[in-house]
Backbone as CSV, one residue per row, in Angstrom:
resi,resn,N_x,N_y,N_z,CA_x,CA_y,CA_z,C_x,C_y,C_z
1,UNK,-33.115,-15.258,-15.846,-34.159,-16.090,-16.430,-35.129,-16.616,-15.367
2,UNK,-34.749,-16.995,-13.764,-35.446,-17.648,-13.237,-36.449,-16.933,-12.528
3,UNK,-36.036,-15.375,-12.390,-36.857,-14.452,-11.661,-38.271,-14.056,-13.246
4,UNK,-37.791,-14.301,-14.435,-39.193,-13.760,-14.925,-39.665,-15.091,-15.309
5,UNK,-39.280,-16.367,-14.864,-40.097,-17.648,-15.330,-40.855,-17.628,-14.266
6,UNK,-41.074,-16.948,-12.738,-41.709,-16.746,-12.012,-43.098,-15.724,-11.983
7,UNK,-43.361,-14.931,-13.449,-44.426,-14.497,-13.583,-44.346,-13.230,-12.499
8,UNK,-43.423,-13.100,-11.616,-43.698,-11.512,-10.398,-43.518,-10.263,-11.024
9,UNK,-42.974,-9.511,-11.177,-42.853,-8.498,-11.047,-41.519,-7.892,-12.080
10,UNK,-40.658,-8.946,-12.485,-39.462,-8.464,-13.603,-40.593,-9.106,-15.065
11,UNK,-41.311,-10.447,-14.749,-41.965,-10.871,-15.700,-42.979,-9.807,-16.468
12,UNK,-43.318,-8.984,-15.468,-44.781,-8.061,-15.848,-43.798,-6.733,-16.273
13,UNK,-42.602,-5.645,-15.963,-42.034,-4.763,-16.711,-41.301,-5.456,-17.693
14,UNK,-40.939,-6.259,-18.225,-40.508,-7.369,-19.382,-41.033,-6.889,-20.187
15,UNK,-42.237,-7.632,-20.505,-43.350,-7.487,-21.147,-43.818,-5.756,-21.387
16,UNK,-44.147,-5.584,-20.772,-44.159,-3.990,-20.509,-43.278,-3.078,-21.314
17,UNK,-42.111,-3.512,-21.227,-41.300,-2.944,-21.956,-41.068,-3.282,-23.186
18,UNK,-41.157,-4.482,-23.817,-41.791,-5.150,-24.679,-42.748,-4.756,-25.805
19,UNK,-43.934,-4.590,-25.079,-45.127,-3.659,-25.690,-44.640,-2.006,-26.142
20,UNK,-44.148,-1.277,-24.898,-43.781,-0.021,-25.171,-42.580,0.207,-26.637
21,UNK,-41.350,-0.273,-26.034,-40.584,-0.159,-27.067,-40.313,-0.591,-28.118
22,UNK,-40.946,-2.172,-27.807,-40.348,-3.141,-29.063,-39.298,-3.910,-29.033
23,UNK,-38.916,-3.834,-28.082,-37.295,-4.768,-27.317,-36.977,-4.770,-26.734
24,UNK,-36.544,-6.045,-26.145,-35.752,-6.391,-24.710,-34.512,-7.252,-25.212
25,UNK,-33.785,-7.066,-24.102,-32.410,-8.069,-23.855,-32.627,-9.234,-22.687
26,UNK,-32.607,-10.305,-23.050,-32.805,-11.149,-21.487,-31.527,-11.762,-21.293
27,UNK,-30.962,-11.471,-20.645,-29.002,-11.811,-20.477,-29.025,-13.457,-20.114
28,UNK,-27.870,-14.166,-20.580,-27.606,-15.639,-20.193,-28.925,-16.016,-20.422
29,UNK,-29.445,-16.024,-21.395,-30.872,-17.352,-22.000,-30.282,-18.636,-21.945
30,UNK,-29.647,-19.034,-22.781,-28.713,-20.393,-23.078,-26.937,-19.796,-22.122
31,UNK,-27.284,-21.465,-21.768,-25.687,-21.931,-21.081,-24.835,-21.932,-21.991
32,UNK,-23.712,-21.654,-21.207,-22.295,-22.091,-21.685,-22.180,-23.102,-22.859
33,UNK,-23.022,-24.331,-22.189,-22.714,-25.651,-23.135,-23.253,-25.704,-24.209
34,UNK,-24.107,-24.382,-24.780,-25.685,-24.947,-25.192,-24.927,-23.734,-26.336
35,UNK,-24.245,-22.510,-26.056,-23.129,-22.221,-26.980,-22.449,-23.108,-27.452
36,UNK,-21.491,-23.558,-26.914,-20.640,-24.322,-27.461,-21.434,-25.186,-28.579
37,UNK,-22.514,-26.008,-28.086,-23.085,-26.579,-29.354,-23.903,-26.335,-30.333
38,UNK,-23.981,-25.008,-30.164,-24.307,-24.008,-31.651,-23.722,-23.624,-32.330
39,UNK,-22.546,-23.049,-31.559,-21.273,-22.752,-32.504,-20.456,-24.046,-33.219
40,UNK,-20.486,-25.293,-32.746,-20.009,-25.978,-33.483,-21.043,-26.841,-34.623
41,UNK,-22.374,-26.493,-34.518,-22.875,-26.699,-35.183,-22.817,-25.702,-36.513
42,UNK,-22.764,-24.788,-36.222,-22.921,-23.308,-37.353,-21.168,-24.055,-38.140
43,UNK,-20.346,-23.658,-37.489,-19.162,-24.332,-37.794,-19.101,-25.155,-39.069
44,UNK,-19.193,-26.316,-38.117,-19.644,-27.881,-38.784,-20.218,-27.827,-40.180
45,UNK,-21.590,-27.326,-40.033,-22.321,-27.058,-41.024,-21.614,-26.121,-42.978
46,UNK,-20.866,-25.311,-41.859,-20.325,-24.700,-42.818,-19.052,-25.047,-43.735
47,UNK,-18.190,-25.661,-42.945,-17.284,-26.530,-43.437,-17.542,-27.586,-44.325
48,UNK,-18.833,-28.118,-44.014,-19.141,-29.142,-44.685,-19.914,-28.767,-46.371
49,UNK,-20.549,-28.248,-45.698,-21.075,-27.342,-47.461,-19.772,-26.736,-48.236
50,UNK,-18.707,-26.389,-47.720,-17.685,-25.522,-48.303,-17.232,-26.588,-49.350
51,UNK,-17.146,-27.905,-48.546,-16.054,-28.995,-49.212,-16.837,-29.824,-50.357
52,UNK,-18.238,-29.341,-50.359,-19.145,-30.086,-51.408,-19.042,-29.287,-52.848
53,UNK,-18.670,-30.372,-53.825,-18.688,-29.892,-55.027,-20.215,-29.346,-55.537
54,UNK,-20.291,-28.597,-56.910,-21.534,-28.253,-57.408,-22.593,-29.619,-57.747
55,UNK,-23.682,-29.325,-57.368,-24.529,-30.282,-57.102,-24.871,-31.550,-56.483
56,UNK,-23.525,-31.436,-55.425,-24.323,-32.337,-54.204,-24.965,-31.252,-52.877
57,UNK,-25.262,-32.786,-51.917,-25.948,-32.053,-51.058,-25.704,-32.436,-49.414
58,UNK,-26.173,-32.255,-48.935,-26.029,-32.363,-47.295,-26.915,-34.002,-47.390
59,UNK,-26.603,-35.042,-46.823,-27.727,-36.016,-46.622,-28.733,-35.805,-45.572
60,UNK,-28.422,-35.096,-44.603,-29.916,-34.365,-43.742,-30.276,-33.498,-44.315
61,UNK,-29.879,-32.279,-45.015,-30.942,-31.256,-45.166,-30.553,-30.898,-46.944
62,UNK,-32.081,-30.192,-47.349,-31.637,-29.536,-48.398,-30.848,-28.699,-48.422
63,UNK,-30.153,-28.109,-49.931,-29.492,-27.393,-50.104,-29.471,-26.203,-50.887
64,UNK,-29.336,-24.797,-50.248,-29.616,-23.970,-51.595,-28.594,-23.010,-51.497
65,UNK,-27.766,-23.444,-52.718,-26.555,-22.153,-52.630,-26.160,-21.864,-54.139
66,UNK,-26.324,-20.531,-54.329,-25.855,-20.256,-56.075,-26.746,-20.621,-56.727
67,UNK,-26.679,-20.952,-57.888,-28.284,-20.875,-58.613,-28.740,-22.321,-58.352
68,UNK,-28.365,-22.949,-57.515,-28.793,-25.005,-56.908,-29.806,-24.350,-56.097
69,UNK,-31.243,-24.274,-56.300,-32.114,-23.544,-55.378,-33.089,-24.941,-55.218
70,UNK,-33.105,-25.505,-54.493,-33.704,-26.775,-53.911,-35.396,-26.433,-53.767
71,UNK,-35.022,-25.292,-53.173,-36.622,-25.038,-52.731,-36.874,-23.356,-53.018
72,UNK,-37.616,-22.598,-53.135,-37.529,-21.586,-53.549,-38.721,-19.985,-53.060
73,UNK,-38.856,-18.782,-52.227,-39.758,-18.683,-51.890,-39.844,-19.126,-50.161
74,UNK,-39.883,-18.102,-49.491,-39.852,-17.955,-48.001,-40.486,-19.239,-47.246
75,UNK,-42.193,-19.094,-48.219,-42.894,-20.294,-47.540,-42.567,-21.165,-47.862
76,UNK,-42.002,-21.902,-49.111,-41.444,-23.802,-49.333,-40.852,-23.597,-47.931
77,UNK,-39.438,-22.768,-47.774,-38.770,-23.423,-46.654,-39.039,-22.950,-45.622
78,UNK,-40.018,-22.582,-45.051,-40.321,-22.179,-43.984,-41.572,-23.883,-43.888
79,UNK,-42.073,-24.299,-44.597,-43.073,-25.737,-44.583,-42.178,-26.638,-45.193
80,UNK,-41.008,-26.528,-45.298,-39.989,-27.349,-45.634,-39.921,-28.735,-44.454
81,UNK,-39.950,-30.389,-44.783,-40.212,-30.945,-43.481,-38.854,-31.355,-43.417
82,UNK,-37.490,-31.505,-43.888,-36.485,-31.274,-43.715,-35.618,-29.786,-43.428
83,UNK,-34.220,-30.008,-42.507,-33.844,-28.735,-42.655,-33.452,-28.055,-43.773
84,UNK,-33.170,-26.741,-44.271,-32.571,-26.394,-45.145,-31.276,-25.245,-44.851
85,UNK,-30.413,-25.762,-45.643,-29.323,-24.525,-45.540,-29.129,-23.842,-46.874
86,UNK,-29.494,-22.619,-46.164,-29.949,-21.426,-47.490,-29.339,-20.736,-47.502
87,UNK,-28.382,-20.081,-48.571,-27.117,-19.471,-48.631,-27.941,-18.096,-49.341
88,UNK,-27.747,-16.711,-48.829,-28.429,-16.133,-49.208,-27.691,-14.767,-50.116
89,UNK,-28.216,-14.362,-51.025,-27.279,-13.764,-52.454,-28.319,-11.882,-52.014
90,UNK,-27.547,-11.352,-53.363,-27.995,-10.054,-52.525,-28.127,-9.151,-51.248
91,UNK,-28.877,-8.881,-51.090,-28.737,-8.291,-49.609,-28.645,-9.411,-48.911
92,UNK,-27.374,-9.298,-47.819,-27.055,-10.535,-47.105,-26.489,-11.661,-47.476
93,UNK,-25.969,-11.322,-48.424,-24.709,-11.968,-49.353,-23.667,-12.215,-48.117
94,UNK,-23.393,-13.850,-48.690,-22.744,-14.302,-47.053,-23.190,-14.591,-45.847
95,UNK,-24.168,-14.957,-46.318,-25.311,-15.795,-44.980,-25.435,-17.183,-45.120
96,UNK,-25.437,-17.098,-44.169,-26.025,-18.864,-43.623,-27.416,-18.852,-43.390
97,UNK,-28.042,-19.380,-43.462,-28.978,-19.182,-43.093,-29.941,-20.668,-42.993
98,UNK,-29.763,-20.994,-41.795,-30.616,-22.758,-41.805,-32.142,-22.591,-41.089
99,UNK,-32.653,-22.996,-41.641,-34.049,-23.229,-41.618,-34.363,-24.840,-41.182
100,UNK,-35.067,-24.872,-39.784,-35.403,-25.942,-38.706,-34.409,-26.216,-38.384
101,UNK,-33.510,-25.829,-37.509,-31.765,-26.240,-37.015,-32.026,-27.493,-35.812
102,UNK,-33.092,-27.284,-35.511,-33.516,-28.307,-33.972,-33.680,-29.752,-34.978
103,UNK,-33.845,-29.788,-36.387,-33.996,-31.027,-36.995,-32.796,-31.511,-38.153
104,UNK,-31.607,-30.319,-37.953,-30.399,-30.996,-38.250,-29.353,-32.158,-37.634
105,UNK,-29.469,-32.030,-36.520,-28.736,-32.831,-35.784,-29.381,-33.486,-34.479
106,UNK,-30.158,-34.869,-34.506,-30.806,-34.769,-33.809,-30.486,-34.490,-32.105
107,UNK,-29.214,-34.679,-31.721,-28.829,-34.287,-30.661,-28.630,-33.489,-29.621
108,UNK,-28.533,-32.371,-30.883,-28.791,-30.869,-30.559,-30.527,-30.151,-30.337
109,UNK,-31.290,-31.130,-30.457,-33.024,-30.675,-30.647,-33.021,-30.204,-29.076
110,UNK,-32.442,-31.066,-28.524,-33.309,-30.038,-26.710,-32.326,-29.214,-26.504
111,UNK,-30.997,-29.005,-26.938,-30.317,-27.799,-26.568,-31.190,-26.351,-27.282
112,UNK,-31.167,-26.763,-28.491,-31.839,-25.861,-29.305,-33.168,-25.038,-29.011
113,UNK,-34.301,-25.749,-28.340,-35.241,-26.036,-27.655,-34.968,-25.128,-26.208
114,UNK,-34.234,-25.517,-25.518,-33.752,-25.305,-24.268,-33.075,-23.746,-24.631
115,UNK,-32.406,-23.227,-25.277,-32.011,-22.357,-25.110,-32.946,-21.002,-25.432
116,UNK,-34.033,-21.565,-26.424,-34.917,-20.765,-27.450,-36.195,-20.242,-25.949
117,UNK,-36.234,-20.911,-25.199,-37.300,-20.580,-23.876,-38.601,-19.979,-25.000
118,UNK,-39.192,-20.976,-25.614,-40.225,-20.635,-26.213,-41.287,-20.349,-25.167
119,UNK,-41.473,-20.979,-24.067,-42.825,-20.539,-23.324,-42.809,-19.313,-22.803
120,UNK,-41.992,-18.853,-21.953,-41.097,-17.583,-21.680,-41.690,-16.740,-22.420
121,UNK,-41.334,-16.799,-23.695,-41.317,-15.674,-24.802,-42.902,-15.471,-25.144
122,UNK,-43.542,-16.427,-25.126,-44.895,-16.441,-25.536,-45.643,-16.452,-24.871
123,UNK,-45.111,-16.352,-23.073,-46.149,-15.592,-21.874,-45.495,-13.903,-22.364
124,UNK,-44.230,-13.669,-22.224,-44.517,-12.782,-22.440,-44.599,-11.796,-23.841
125,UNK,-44.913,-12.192,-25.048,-45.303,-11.833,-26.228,-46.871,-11.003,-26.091
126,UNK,-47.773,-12.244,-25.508,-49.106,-12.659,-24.842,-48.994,-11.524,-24.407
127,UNK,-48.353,-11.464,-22.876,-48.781,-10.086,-22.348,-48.822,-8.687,-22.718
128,UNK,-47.592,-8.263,-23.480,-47.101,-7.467,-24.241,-48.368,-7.034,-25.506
129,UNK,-48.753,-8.172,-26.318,-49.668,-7.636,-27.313,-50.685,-8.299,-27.272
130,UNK,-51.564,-8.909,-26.229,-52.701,-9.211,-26.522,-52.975,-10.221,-26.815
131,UNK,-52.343,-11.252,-27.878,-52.604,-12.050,-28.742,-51.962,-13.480,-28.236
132,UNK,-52.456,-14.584,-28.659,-51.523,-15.802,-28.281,-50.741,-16.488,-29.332
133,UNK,-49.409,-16.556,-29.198,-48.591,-16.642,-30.132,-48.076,-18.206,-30.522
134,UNK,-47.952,-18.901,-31.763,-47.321,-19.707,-31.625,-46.091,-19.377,-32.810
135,UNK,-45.098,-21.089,-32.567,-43.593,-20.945,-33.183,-44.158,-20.969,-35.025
136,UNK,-43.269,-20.404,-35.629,-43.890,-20.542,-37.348,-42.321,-21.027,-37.850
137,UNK,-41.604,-20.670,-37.154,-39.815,-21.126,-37.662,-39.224,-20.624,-36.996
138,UNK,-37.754,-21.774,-36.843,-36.865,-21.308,-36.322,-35.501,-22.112,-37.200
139,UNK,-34.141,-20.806,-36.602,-33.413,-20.317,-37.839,-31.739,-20.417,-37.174
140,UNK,-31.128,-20.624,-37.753,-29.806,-20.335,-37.051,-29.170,-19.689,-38.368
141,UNK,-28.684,-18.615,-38.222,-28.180,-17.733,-39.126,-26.222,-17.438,-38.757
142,UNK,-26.003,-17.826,-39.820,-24.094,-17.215,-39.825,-23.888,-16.740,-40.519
143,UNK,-22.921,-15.250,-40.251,-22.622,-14.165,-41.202,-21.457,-14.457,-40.928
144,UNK,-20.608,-14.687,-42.122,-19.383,-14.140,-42.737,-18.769,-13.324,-43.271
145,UNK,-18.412,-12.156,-42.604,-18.254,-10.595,-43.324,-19.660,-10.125,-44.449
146,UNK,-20.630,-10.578,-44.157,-21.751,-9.545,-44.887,-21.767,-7.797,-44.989
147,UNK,-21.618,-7.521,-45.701,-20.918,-6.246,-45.711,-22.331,-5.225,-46.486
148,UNK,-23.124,-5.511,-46.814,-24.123,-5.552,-47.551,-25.398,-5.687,-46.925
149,UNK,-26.385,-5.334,-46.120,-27.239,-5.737,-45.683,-28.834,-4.886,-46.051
150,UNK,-29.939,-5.824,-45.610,-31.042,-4.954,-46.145,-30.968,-3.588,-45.347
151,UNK,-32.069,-2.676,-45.852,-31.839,-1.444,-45.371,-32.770,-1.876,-44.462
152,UNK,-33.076,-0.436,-43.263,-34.047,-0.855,-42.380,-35.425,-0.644,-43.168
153,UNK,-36.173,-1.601,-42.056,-37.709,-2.279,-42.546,-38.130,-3.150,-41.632
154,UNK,-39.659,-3.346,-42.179,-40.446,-4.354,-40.622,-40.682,-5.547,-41.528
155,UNK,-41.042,-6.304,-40.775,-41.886,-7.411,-41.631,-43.034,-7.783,-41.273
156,UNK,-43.493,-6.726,-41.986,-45.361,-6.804,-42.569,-45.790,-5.857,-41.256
157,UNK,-47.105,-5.094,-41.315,-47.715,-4.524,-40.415,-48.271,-5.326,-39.075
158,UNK,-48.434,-6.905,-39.812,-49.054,-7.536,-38.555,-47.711,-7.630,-37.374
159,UNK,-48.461,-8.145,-36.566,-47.520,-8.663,-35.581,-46.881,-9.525,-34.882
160,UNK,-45.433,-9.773,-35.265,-44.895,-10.691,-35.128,-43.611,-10.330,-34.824
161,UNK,-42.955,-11.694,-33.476,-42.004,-11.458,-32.379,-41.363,-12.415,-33.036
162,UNK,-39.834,-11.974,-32.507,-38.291,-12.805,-33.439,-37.608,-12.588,-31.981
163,UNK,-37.091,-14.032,-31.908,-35.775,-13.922,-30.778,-34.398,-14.420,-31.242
164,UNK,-33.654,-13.954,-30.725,-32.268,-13.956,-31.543,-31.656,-14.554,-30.375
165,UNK,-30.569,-15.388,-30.190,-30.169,-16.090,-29.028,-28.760,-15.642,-29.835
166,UNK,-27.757,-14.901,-29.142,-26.433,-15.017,-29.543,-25.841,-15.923,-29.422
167,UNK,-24.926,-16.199,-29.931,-23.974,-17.775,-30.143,-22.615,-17.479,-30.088
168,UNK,-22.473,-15.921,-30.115,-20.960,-15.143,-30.831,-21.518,-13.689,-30.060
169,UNK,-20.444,-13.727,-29.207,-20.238,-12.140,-28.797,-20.312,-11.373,-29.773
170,UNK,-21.195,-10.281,-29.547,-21.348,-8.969,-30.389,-21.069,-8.042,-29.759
171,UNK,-20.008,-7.155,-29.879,-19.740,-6.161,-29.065,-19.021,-4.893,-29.944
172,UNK,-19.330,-4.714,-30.863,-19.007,-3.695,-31.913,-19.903,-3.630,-33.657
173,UNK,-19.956,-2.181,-33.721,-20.666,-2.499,-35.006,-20.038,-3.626,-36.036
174,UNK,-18.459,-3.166,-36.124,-17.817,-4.360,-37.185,-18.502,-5.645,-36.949
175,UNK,-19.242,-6.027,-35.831,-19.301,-7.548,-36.224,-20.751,-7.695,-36.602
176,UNK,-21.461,-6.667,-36.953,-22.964,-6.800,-37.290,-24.473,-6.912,-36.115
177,UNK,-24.280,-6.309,-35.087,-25.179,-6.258,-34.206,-26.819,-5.833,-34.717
178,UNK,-27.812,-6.436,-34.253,-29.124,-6.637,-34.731,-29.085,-5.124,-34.146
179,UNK,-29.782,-4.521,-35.263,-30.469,-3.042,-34.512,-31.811,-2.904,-34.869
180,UNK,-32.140,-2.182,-33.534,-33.802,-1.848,-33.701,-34.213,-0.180,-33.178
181,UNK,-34.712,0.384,-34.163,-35.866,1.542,-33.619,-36.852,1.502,-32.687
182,UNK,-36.007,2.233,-31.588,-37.200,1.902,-30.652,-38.700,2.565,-30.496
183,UNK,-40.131,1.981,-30.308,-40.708,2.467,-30.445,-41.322,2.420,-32.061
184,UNK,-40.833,2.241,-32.999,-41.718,2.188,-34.336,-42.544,1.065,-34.869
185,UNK,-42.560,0.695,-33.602,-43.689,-0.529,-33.799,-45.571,-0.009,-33.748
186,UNK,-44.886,1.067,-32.988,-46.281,1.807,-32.602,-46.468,2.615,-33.313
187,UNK,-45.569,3.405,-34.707,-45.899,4.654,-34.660,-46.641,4.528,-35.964
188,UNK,-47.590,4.655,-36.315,-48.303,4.737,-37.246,-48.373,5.876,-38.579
189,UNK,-47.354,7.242,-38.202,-47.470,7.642,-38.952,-45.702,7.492,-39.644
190,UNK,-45.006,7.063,-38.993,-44.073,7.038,-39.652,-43.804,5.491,-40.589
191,UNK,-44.965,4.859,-40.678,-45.043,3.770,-41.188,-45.964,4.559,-42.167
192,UNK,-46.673,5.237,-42.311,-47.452,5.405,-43.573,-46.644,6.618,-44.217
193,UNK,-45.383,7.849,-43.612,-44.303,8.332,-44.304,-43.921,7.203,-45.196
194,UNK,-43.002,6.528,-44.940,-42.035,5.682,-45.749,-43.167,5.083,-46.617
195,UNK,-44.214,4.361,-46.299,-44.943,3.820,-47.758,-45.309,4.901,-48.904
196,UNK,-45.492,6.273,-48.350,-45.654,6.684,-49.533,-44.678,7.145,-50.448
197,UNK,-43.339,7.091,-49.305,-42.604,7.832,-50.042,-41.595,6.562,-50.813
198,UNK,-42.448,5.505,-50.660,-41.437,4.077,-51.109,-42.762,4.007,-52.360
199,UNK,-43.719,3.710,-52.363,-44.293,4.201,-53.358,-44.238,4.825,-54.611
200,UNK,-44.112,5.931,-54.102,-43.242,7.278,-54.804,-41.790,7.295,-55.825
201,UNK,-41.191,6.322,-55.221,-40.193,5.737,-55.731,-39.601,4.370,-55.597
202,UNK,-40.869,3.600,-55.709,-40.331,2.155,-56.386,-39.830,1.411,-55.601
203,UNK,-39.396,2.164,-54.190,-39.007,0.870,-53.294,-40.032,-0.119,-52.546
204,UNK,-39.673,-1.011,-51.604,-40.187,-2.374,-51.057,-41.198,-1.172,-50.225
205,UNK,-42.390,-1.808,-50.181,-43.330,-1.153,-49.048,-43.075,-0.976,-47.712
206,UNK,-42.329,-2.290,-47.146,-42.231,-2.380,-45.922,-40.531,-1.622,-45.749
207,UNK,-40.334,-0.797,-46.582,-38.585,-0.067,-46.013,-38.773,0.885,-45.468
208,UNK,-37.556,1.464,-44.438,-38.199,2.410,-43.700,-36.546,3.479,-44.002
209,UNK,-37.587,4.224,-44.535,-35.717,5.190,-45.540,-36.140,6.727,-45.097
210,UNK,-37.495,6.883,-44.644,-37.137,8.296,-44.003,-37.556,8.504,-41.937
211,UNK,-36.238,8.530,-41.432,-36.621,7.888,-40.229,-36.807,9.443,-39.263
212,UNK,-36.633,10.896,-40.020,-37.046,11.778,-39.193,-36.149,11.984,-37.663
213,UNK,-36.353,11.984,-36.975,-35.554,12.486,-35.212,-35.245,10.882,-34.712
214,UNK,-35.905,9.810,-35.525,-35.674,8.591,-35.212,-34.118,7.880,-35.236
215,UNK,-33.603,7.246,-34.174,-32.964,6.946,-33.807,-32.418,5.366,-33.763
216,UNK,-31.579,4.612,-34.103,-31.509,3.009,-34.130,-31.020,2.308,-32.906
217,UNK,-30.834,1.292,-32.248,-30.190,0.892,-31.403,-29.590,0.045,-31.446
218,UNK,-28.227,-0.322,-32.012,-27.561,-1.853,-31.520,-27.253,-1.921,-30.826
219,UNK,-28.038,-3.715,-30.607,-28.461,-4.306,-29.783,-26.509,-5.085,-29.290
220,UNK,-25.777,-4.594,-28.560,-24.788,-4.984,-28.554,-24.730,-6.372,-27.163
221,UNK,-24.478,-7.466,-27.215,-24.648,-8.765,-26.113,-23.283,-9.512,-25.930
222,UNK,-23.617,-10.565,-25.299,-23.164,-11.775,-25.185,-23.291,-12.799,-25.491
223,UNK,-22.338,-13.674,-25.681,-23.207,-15.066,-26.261,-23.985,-15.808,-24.912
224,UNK,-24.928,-16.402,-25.302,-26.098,-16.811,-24.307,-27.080,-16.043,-24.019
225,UNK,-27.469,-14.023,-24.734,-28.062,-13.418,-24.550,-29.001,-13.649,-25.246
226,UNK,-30.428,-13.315,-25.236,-31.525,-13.160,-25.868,-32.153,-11.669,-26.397
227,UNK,-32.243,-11.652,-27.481,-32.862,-9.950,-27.829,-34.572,-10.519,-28.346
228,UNK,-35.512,-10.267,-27.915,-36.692,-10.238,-28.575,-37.304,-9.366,-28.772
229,UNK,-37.853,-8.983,-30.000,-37.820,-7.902,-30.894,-39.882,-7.941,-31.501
230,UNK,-39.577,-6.929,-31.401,-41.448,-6.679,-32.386,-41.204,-6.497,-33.532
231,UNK,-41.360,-7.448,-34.822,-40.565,-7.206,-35.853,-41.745,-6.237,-37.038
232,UNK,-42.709,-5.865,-36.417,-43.866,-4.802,-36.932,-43.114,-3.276,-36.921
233,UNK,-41.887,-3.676,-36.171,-41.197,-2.024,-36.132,-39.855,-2.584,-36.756
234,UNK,-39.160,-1.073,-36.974,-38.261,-0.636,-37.808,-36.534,-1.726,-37.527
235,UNK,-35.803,-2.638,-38.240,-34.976,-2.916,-37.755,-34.167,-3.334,-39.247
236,UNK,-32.575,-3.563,-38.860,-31.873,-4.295,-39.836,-30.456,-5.103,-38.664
237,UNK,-29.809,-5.768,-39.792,-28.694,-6.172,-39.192,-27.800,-5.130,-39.369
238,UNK,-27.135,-4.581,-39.047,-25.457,-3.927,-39.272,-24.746,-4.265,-40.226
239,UNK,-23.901,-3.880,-41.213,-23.172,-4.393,-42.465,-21.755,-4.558,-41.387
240,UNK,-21.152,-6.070,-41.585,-20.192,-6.396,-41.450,-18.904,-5.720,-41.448
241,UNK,-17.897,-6.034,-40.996,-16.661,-5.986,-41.553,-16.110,-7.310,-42.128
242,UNK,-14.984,-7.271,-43.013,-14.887,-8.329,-43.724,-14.470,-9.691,-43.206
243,UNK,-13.355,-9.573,-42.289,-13.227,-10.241,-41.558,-14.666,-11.208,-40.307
244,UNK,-15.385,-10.066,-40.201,-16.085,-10.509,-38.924,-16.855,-11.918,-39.242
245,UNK,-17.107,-12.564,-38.061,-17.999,-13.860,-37.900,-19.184,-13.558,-36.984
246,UNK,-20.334,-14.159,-36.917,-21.488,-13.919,-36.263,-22.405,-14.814,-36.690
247,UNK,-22.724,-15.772,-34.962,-23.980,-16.482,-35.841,-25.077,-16.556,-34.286
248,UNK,-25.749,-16.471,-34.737,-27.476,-16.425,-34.171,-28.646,-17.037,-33.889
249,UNK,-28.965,-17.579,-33.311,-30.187,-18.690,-33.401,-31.493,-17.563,-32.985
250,UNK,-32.610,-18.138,-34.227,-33.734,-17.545,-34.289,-34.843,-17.916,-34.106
251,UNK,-35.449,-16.981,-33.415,-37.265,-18.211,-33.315,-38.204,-17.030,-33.646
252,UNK,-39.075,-17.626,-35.038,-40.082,-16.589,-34.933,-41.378,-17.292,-34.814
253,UNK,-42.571,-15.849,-33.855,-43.289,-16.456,-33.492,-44.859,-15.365,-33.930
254,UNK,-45.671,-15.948,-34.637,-46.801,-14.939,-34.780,-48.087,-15.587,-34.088
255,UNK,-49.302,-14.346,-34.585,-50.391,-14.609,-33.418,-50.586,-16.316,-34.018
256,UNK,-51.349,-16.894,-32.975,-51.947,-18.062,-33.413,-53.194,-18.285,-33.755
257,UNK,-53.146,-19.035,-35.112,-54.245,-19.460,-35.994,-55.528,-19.943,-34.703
258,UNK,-56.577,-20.064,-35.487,-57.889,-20.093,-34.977,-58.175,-21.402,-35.368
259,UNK,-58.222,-22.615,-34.746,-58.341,-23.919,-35.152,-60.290,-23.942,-35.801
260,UNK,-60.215,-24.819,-36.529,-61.521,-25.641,-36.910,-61.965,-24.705,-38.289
């Protein structure tokens, strides 16, 4: 971390690599301690929703699990000014999924903060594509044997960077490792394949179901690792095993608005 907060020479192939492929790994982002208090937050969190009967709620954050949908629609909780813990059905059945985690506990805000190296990411986002990026949400996600996951797909043509901070060793498909296509951030025609052929048959625009000589990569880490990702190219999570646990802290970040 301290050699590319220095802007020399790992900072500039970072980025570089970044732009080209669409992903990097930045090893040990967050400390030791800064795990520990994610994981017992993800934990915590979860235990505590488990033990709540139907229709109560968390007294810090909303709640949406089973048809109790508090808020509803990506953007409410993404402009949500409390946190929310969003239990997610369908694809990704068995998610956690909290929305503003730095404003669940206020204690945890500079670990959260501290581990996420937002400036870092958004010198090198910046360099990588041009554009100046700011934060739009950030996420701490726990999978519990998700066995089920979306297929691969981008989100949206524009462009926009996601960092994943592990919290939980990933070191096998069973436990759901983030994978990404490298390179299909750029490729333009294999993004207009899959629309027509999703088109054609009724699926989501943005799925990517005919991938040709294309190839996936899980992203296999450590906890304290960082993966930041071009999420304009091809990616999914891994389907679980039943047993497995996995949880993640997320920051996404797109170009920034044009004030006035």
């Amino acid at each position: 971390m301290e050699a590319l907060q220095r802007r020399g020479l790992r900072f500039h192939l970072a980025a570089l690599t970044l732009a080209r492929t669409g992903i990097i790994v930045i090893r040990a982002a967050a400390s030791e301690a800064a795990v520990r208090t994610l994981a017992r937050m993800a934990e915590t969190t979860w235990e505590q929703v488990s033990r709540l009967p139907p229709g109560e709620s968390l007294p810090s954050a909303y709640l949406n699990r089973d048809q109790e949908r508090v808020l509803r629609g990506y953007k409410a909780l993404v402009e949500s000014e409390k946190p929310v813990v969003n239990f997610r059905h369908g694809d990704d059945d068995g998610m956690m999924d909290i929305f503003h985690p730095e404003n669940l506990i206020p204690e945890a805000r500079s670990t959260i903060l501290e581990a996420l190296h937002e400036d870092l990411v958004k010198g090198l986002a910046k360099r990588a594509f041009m554009k100046k990026f700011q934060v739009t949400c950030r996420n701490l996600y726990v999978n519990h044997g998700v066995e089920n996951t979306r297929f691969y797909h981008c989100d949206g043509e524009s462009v926009k960077v996601k960092t994943f901070v592990y919290i939980t060793d990933v070191d096998s498909l069973e436990i759901g490792p983030y994978c990404y296509v490298k390179h299909s951030h750029r490729s333009k025609s294999l993004r207009r394949r899959n629309q027509a052929f999703n088109q054609q048959h009724g699926f989501n625009k943005h799925e990517y179901r005919l991938m040709g000589s294309q190839t996936s990569l899980p992203i296999f880490a450590k906890a304290g690792d960082m993966v930041v990702s071009a999420q304009h190219g091809a990616h999914r999570g891994h389907p679980q095993a039943p047993s497995a646990r996995r949880t993640v802290l997320v920051n996404v970040m797109g170009p920034r608005r044009a004030e006035g």
